[in-house]
PLY file of the C-alpha trace (Angstrom):
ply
format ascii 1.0
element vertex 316
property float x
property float y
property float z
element edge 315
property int vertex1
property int vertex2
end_header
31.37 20.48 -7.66
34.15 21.99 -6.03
38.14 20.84 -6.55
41.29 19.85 -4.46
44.57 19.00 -5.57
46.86 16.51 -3.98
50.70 16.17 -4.89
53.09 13.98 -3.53
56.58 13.99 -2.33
57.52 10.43 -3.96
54.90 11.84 -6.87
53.18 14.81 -8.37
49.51 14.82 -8.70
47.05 18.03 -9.67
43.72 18.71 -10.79
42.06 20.80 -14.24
38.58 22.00 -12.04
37.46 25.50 -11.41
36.72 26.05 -7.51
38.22 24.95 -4.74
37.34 22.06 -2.31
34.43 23.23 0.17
34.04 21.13 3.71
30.39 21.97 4.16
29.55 20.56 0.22
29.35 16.94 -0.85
29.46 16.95 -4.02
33.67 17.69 -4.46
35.52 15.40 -6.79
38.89 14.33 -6.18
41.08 12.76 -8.79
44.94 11.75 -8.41
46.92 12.90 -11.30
51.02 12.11 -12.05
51.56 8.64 -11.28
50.40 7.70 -14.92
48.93 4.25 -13.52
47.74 3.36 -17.39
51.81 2.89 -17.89
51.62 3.96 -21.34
53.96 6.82 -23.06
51.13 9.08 -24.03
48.40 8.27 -21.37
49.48 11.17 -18.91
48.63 14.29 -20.06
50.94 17.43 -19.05
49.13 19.49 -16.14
47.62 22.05 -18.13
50.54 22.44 -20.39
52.52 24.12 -17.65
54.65 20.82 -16.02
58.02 21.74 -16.61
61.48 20.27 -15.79
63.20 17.12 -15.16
61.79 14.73 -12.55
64.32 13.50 -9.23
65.98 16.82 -9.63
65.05 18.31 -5.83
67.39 16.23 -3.31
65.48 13.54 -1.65
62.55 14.72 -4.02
60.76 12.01 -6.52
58.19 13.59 -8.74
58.06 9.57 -10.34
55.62 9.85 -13.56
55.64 13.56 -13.43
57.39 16.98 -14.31
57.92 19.68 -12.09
55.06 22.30 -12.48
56.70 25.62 -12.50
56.18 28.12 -10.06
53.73 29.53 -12.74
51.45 26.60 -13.67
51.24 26.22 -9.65
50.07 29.23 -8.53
47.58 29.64 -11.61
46.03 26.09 -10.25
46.09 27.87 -7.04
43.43 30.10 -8.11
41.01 27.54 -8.91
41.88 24.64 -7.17
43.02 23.02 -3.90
46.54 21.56 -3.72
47.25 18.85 -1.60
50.67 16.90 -1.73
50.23 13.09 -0.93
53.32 11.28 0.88
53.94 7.85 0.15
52.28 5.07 -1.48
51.91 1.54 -2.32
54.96 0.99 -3.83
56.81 2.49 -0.82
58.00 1.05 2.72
58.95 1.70 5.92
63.10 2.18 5.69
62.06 5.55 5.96
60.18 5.46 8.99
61.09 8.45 11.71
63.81 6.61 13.90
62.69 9.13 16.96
59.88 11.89 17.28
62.81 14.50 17.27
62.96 13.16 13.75
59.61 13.34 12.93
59.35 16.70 14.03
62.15 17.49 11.98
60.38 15.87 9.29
57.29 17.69 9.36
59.40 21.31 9.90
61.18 20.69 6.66
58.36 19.67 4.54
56.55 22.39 6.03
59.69 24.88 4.77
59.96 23.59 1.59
55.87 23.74 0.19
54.00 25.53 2.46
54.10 29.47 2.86
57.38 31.18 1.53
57.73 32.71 5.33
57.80 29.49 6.49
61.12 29.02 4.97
62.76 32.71 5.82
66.15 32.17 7.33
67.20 28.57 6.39
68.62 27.14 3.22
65.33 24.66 2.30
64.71 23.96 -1.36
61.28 24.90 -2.54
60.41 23.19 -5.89
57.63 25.26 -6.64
59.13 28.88 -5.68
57.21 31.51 -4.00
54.01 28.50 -4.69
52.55 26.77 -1.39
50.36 23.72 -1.38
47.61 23.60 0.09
48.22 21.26 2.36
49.23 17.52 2.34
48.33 13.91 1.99
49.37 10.56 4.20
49.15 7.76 2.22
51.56 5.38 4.21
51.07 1.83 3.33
53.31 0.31 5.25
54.11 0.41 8.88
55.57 4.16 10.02
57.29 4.82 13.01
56.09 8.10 14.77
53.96 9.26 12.12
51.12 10.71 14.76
53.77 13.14 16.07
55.14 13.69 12.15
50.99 14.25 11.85
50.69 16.47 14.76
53.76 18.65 14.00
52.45 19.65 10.43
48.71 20.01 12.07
50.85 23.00 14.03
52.16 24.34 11.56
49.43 24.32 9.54
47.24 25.92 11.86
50.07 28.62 12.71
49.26 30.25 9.59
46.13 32.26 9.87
46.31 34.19 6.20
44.47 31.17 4.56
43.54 27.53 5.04
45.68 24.55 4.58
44.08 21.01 4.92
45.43 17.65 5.86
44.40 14.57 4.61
44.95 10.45 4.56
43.93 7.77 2.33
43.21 4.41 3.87
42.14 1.07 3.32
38.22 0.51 3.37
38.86 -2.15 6.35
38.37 0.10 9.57
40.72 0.83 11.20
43.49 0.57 8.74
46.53 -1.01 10.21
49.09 1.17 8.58
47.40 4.43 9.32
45.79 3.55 12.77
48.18 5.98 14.73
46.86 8.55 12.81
42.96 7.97 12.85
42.81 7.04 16.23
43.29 8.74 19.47
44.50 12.42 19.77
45.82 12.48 16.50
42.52 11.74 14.19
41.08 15.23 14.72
44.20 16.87 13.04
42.80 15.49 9.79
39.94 17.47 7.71
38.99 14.50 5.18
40.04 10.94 3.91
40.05 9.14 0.38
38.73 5.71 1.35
40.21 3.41 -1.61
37.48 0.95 -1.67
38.98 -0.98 -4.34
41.37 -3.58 -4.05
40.05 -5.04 -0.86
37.21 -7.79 -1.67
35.25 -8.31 2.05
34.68 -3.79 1.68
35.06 -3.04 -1.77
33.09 -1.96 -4.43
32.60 -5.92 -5.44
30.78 -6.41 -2.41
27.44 -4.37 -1.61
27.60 -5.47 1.73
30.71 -5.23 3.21
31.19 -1.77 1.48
28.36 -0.85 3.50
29.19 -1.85 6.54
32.51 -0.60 6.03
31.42 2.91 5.16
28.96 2.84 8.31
32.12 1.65 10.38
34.04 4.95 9.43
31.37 7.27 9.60
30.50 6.14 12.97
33.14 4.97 14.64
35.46 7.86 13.21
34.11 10.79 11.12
31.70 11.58 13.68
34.16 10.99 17.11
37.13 13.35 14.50
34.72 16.02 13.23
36.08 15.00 9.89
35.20 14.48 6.36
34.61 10.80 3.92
35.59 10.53 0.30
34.68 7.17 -1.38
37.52 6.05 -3.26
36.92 4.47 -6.79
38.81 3.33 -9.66
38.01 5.09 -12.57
38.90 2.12 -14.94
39.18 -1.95 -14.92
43.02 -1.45 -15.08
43.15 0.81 -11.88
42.40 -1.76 -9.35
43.02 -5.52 -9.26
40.78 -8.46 -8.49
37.31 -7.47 -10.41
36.91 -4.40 -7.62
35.95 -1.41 -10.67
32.35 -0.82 -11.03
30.98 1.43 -14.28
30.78 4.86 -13.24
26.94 4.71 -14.31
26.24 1.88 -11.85
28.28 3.54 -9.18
26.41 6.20 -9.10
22.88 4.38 -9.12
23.86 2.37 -6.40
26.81 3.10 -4.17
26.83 6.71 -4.47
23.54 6.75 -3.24
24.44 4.78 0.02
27.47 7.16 0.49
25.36 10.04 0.27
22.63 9.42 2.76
25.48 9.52 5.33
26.51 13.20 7.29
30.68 13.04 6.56
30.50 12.01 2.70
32.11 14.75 0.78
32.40 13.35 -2.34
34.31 11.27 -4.70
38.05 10.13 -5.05
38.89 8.70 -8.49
42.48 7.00 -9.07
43.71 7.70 -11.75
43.62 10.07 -14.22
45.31 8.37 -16.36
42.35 5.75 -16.29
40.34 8.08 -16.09
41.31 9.87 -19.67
40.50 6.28 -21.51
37.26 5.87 -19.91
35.71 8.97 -20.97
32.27 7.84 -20.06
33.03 6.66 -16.39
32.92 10.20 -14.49
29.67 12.00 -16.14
27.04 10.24 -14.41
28.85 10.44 -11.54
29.20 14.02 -11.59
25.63 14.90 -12.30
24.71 12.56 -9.46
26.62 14.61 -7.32
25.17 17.88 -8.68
21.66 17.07 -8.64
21.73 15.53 -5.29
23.82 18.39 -3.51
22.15 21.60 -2.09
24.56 23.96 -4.28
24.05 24.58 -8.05
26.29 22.15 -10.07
29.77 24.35 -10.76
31.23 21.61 -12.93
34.16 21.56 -10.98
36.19 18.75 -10.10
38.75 17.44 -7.43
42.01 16.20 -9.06
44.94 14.35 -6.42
48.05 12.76 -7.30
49.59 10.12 -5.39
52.60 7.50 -5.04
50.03 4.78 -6.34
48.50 2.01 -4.72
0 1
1 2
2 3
3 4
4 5
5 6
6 7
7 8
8 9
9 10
10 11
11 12
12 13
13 14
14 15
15 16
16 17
17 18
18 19
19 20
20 21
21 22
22 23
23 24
24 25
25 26
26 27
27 28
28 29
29 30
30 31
31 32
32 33
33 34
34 35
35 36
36 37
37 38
38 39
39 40
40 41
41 42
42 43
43 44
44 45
45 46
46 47
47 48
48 49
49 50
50 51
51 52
52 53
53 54
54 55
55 56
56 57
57 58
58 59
59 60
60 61
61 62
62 63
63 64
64 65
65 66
66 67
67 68
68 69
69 70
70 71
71 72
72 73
73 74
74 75
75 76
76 77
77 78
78 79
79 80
80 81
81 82
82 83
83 84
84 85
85 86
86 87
87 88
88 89
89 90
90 91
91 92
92 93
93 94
94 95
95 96
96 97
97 98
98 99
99 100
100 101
101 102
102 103
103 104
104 105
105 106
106 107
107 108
108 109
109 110
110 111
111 112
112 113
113 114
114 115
115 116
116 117
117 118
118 119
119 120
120 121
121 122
122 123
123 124
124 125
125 126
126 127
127 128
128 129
129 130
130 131
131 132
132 133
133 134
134 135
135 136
136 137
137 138
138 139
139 140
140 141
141 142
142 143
143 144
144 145
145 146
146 147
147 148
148 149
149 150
150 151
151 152
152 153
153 154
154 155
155 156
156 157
157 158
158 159
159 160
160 161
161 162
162 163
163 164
164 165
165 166
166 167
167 168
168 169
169 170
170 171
171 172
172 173
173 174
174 175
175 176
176 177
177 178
178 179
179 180
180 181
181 182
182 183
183 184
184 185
185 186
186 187
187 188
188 189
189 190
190 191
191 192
192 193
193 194
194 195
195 196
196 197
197 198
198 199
199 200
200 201
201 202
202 203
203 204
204 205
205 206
206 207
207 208
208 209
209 210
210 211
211 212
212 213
213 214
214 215
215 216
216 217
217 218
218 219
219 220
220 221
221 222
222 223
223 224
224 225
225 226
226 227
227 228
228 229
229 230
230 231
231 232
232 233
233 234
234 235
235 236
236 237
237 238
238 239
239 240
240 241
241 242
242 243
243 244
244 245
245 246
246 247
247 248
248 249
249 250
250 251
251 252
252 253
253 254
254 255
255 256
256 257
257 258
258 259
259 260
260 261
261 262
262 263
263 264
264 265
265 266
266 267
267 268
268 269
269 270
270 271
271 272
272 273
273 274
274 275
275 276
276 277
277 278
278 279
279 280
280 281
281 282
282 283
283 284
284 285
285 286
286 287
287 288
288 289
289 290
290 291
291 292
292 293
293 294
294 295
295 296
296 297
297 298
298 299
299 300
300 301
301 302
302 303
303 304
304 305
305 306
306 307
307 308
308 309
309 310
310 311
311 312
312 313
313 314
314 315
């Protein structure tokens, strides 16, 4: 199993695995950490013991359910695991949309400044939460309508690529219905090959998710075909990883998941692996990930690494 990490600008999310994500396995594990979904005062652990600091305190910054990691607990996550910070969420909408593609641009150069390499922010005043720390790369999770966010998309794709000392990914999570309508100006046209992977949440949406063997089917054939294989990029299937994560009867036992599902996402070319929301679930249902995981291991070509893919995100 190999591991990436997703924050998020309106949240904070990380991962506890021991390798970082690889684009040529499928058997990576991604699971969003710091919105504390489960809503309870003691169902979010701390992030290894190293989140520090007082949430909302970065201008324009909302870490929600979540402490700052210091610059510390970052980087030592670094070493083991991929970062990704994840923009939005359900709970947003679109007052914040780009008003031009100047200000997308913009956008994307400030974000950029304030988590990605500390060079990127030489000569300007930006705030970087996490010090001398850079992401690894970052998230779109916009589930609402967005003004200009292909050339917001585009600009950190760049930037991204500018930097040739290591590799920084980009990532979305949509809908299961192809194409999703919020994200469309992103996973279509020019635009969709700037991404490396989605998180499909196939939860939450009864004619494609998990509830429904047959539309989650066709759905998954609809984005491998009609997208993974035209964008050159990667498919995460997108589970809750407890009956409280996801509305409307869409959360499946991990066990049964992974004799059934799992093995229909597998037997297609762009699955990568899975995306569990969240880990707050996730820590009461202590029996939902295992099979999955050694599903994963004993079906991949690599030697199981027991390593896992943690994300946060705004929520959905």
């Amino acid at each position: 199993m190999k591991s990436i990490l997703v924050f998020s600008s309106w949240l904070m999310s990380t991962s506890f695995v021991s390798a970082a994500y690889m684009s040529s396995n499928s058997d990576n594990i991604a699971v969003y950490w710091g919105q504390n979904s489960a809503g309870g005062d003691d169902t979010q652990r701390p992030l290894i013991d190293v989140c520090r600091g007082v949430a909302d305190i970065d201008k324009g910054l909302n870490f929600a359910n979540s402490d700052r990691p210091t610059e510390y607990g970052l980087v030592t996550l670094t070493y083991e695991k991929t970062l990704i910070l994840s923009l939005g969420g359900a709970a947003t909408d679109n007052t914040w949309a780009f008003a031009s593609p100047d200000k997308a641009v913009d956008a994307a150069n400030r974000l950029w400044a304030a988590f990605g390499p500390e060079s990127s922010s030489a000569g300007n005043s930006t705030l970087r939460p996490f010090g001398s720390a850079a992401v690894d790369g970052f998230d779109l999770d916009f589930e609402a309508p967005y003004a200009n966010i292909q050339v917001f998309t585009q600009q950190l794709r760049k930037l991204m690529d500018q930097e040739k000392a290591r590799k920084f990914y980009l990532s979305a999570a949509p809908q299961c219905p192809f194409p999703d309508m919020n994200l469309s100006p992103v996973l279509l046209g020019d635009t969709a090959t700037a991404l490396d992977f989605v998180f499909i949440q196939f939860y939450n949406n009864p004619p494609c998710d998990l509830r429904s063997p047959g539309g989650f089917r066709a759905s998954l054939g609809d984005w491998d075909s009609q997208w993974a294989k035209k964008s050159g990029a990667k498919i995460f299937v997108g589970v809750p990883g407890a009956p409280t994560a996801a509305g409307g009867g869409s959360y499946v036992e991990g066990a049964a998941f992974a004799a059934d599902a799992l093995k229909t996402a597998q037997k297609i070319p762009s699955f990568a692996g899975v995306m569990v929301w969240d880990m707050s679930q996730l820590d009461k249902n202590t029996e939902f990930l295992p099979p999955i995981v050694s599903a994963l291991s004993s079906s991949a070509a690599q030697p199981a690494t027991g390593n896992r893919t943690m994300i946060c995100k705004h929520g959905h």
